[in-house]
N, C-alpha and C positions, 0 to 999 in steps of 0.2 A: 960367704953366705950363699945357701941354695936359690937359686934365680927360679922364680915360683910363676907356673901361667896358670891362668886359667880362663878359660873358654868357655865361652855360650853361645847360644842363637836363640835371637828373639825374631822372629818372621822371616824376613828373607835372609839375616846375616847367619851362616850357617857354620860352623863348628870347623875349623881347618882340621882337626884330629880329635880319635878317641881313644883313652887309655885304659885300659881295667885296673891299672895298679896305682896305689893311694898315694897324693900328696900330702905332706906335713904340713907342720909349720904357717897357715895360713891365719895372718893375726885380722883382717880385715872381713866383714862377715859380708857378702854378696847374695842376693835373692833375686830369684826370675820369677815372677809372678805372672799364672793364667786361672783362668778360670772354665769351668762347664758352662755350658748352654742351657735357658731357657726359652722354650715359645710363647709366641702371642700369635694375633692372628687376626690379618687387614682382612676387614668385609669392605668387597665396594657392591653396594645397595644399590640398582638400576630401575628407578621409579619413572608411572606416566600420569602424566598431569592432565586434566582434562578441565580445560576453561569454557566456562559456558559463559558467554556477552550480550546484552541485551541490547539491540538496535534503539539510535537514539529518537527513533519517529514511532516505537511498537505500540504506543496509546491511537494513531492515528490508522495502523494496520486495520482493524474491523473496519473502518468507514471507506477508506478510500481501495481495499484491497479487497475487504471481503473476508479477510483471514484473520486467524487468533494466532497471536503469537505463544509460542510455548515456553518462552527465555523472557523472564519480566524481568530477573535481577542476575547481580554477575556471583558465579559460584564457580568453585574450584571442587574437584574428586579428583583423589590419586588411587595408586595401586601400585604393587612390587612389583615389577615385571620380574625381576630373579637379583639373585644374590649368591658372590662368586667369595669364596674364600679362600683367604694366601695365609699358610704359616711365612713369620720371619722372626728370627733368632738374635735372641738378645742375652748379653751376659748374665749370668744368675750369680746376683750379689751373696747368697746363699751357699754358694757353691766356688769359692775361690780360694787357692789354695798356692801356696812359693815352694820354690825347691831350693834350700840355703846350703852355702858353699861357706866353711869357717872349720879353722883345727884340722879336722882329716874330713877330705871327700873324696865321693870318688865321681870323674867329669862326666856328662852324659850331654849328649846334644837334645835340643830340642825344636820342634819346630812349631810355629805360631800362627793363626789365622791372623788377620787382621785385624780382627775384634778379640784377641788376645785367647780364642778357640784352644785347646790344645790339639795340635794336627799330627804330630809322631815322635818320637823319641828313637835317637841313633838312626833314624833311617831321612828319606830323600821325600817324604811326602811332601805335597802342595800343589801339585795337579789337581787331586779329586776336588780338593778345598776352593778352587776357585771354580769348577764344572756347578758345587753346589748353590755358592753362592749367584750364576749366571742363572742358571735354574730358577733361581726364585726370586727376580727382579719382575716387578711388574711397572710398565711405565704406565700410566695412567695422564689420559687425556680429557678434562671434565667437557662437557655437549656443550656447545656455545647455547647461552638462556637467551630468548628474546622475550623482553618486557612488552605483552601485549594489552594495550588500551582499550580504553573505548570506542568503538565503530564510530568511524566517522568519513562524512558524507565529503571530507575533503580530500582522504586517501586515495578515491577513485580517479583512476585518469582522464576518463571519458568528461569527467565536470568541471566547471568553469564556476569561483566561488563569487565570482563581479556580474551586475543584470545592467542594461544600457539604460540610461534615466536621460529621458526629455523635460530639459528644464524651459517654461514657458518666455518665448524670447519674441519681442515684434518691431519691426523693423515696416518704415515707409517708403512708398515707391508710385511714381506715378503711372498710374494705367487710364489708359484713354484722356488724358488731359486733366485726369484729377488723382488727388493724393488720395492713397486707402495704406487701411493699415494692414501686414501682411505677415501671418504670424511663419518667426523663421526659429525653431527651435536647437538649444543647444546641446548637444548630447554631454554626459558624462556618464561615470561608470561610478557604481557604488556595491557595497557587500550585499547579498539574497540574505532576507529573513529567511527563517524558520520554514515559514508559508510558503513561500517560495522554493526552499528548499525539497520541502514534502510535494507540490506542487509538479517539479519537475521528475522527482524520483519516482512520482506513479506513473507520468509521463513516457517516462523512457522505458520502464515495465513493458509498456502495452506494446511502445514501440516496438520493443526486442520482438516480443512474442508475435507480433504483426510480422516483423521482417523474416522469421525463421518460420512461419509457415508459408509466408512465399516463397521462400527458396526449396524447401520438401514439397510444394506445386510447382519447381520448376517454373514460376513465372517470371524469374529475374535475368534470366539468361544465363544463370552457372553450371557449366558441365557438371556432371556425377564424376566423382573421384573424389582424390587426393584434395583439391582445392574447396571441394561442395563442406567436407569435413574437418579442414581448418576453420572455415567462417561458422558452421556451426556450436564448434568449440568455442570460439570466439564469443563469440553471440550467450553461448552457455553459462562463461565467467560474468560475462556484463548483466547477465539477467542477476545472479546468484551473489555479485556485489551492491546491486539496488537493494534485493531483497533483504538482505540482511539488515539494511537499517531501518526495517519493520519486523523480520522477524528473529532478530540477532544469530550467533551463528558459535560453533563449539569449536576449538583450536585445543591440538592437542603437541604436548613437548616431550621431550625425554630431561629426566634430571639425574644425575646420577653423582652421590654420596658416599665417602669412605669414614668407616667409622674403627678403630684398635680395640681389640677385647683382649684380654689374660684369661684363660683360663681359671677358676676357683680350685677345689680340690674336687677329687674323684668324685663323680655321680651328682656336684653341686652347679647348678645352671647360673650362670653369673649373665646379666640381662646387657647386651648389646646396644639394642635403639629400642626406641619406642614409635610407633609409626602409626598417623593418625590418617583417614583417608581423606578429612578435610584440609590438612595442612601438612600433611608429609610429614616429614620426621621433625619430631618434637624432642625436648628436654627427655631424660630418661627421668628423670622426678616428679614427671606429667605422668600420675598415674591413670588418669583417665583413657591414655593412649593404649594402643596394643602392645605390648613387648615380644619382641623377640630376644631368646638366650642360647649362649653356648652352653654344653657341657660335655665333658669324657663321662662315657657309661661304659660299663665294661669292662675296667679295666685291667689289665694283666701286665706282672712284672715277671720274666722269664729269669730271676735269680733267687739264691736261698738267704740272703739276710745281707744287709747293709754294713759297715765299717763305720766305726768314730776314730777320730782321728787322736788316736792316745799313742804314747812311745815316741821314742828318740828316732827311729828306724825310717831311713828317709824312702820317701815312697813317693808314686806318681798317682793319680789319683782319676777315675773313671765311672762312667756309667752305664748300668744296662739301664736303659728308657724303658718307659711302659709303654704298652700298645693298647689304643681305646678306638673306643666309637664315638666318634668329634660330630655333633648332633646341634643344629638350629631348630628349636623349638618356639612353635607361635604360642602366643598364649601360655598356658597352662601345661599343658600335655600332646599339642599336636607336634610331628615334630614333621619337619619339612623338609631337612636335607639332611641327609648320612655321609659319613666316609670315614674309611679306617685310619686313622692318623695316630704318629708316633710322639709322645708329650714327654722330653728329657728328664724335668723336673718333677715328674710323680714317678719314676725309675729308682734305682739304689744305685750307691755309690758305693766303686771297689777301689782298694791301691794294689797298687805292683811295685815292690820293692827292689827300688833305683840296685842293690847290691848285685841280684839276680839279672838283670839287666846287664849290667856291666859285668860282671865274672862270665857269664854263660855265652857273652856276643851275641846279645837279641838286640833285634830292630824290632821296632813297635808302629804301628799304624795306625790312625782314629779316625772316624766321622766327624770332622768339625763342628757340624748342626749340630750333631745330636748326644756329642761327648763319648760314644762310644766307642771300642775297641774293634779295629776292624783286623789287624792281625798280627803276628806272634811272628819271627823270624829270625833265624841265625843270620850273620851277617857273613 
């Protein structure tokens, strides 16, 4: 009985030989299965938050200040600062397709991305296919958030949250031959009201302001320099930390969100996020919110007609991609960012008949990403 091989390559295991001439007899049916490419396409959203906090003493600001504060309650406003878009490539369940080996075939090597891409046939590709896929790695690091509170008069370092309390203590003792009573007071330490609180925080207000115009009169004895404008500085945070717990104060973050879109069909805007300035990004079914959407406009397919896959005639299977204009649009009609970008999946699909391949000694070459045909060769 004839001793029957047969040979494949699925990713790196690669074909020891190629033959053009037919094997019989093979009673066992073998299929290598790959697929085309489809994209989608990571938005990372880079949003700034803007906290406004109200000082917990700002009802007491008019009286002991003189000032109205402008921060009565706590609010949040965001905004886009920009938005960076990455295609990444995913198999198209749509687009998959086996090459079966049973009865007569004739052998052809092939080679595989990782994600089952088709990357070439008869030939040595898999260089390009990993260049692409390094290319399109984005490592993504989210902004450490800090949860920021309410202003509070105990964050400050300059304050001490304990006041000395003399509790009334009397003790006798003789003076000139006669016993008197002689008040000897205990000290202890207890928490500052409120009163107290506000008390000293206008206090130390006046103080700043008192101490940093004597050192700009030069009445303190500090040289002019480098040193005169550290203690100012100084002097600058401690006014600007009092202040706040009258007149609160605005903190701002960076937040930064990724969110996956697919693409719809040609020239259809398929909505991304929805992005509110009170709350940042919301549910996409929060219509009240803004939307932003992708869409390809434009598009163009550089072939004359597409293939169905009918007939016995074993074939390899490929794409010309379409080339569009990949568009984020706010709202309605604004569109806010452009770029020419290649979409596999709105392309046509062609074959190349494994026969021709194998009788003629072609090597064949592919774009992994994007399914297509990148070149034609004798071997």
């Amino acid at each position: 009985m004839k001793r029957i091989v047969l040979t494949w390559v699925l990713a790196s295991a690669l074909c020891a030989g190629v033959s053009a001439q037919k094997k019989k007899e093979v009673y066992s049916v073998v299929n290598v299965n790959y697929c085309l490419p489809k994209v989608e396409y990571r938005l990372e959203i880079t949003m700034e938050c803007t906290r406004s906090v109200p000082g917990p003493y700002w009802k007491h600001a008019e009286k002991e200040l003189g000032m109205t504060p402008k921060i009565v309650q706590q609010t949040e406003r965001w905004r886009v600062k920009g938005v960076e878009i990455r295609p990444q490539y995913l198999p198209d369940e749509k687009a998959t397709y086996a090459v079966s080996a049973h009865t007569e075939y004739t052998p052809v090597t092939l080679q595989l991305s990782a994600e089952g891409f088709l990357a070439g046939v008869a030939s040595a590709a898999g260089g390009a296919e990993e260049v692409w896929r390094k290319e399109g790695t984005t490592v993504f690091e989210p902004v450490q958030e800090r949860e920021e509170g309410k202003i509070n008069i105990l964050n400050l370092r300059t304050y001490n949250h304990l006041k000395e309390v003399l509790d009334s203590n009397y003790t006798f003792h003789e003076v000139d031959g006669e016993m008197k009573r002689i008040w000897d007071p205990i000290v202890r330490y207890s928490r500052k009201s409120e009163a107290d609180n506000v008390k000293e925080a206008v206090s130390e207000i006046f103080r700043i302001r008192s101490e940093r115009v004597k050192l700009l009169n030069a009445e303190n004895g500090v040289p002019d320099g480098k040193s005169l404008e550290i203690i100012l500085d100084g002097y600058e945070r401690m006014e600007d930390d009092y202040l706040s717990l009258f007149m609160g104060k605005t903190m701002t973050r960076e937040v930064k969100r990724v969110v996956v879109c697919a693409p719809g069909l040609p020239g259809e805007a398929v909505i991304a996020f929805r992005f509110s300035e009170k709350e940042g990004l919301v549910d996409v079914k929060n219509v009240s919110a803004q939307a932003y959407a992708l869409q390809v406009a434009d598009v163009v397919v550089p072939a004359s007609r597409s293939v169905s896959d009918t007939g016995d005639e074993l074939a390899i299977y490929y794409r010309v991609p379409a080339v569009g204009e990949l568009q984020l649009v706010r709202g309605n009609h604004e569109v806010v960012l452009r770029k020419r970008a290649i979409v596999p999946q709105f392309g046509e699909i062609k074959r190349f008949p494994v026969e021709v391949i194998a009788n003629e000694g072609l090597s064949l070459e592919f774009y992994p990403q994007y399914g297509a045909l990148k070149s034609v060769k004798k071997r």
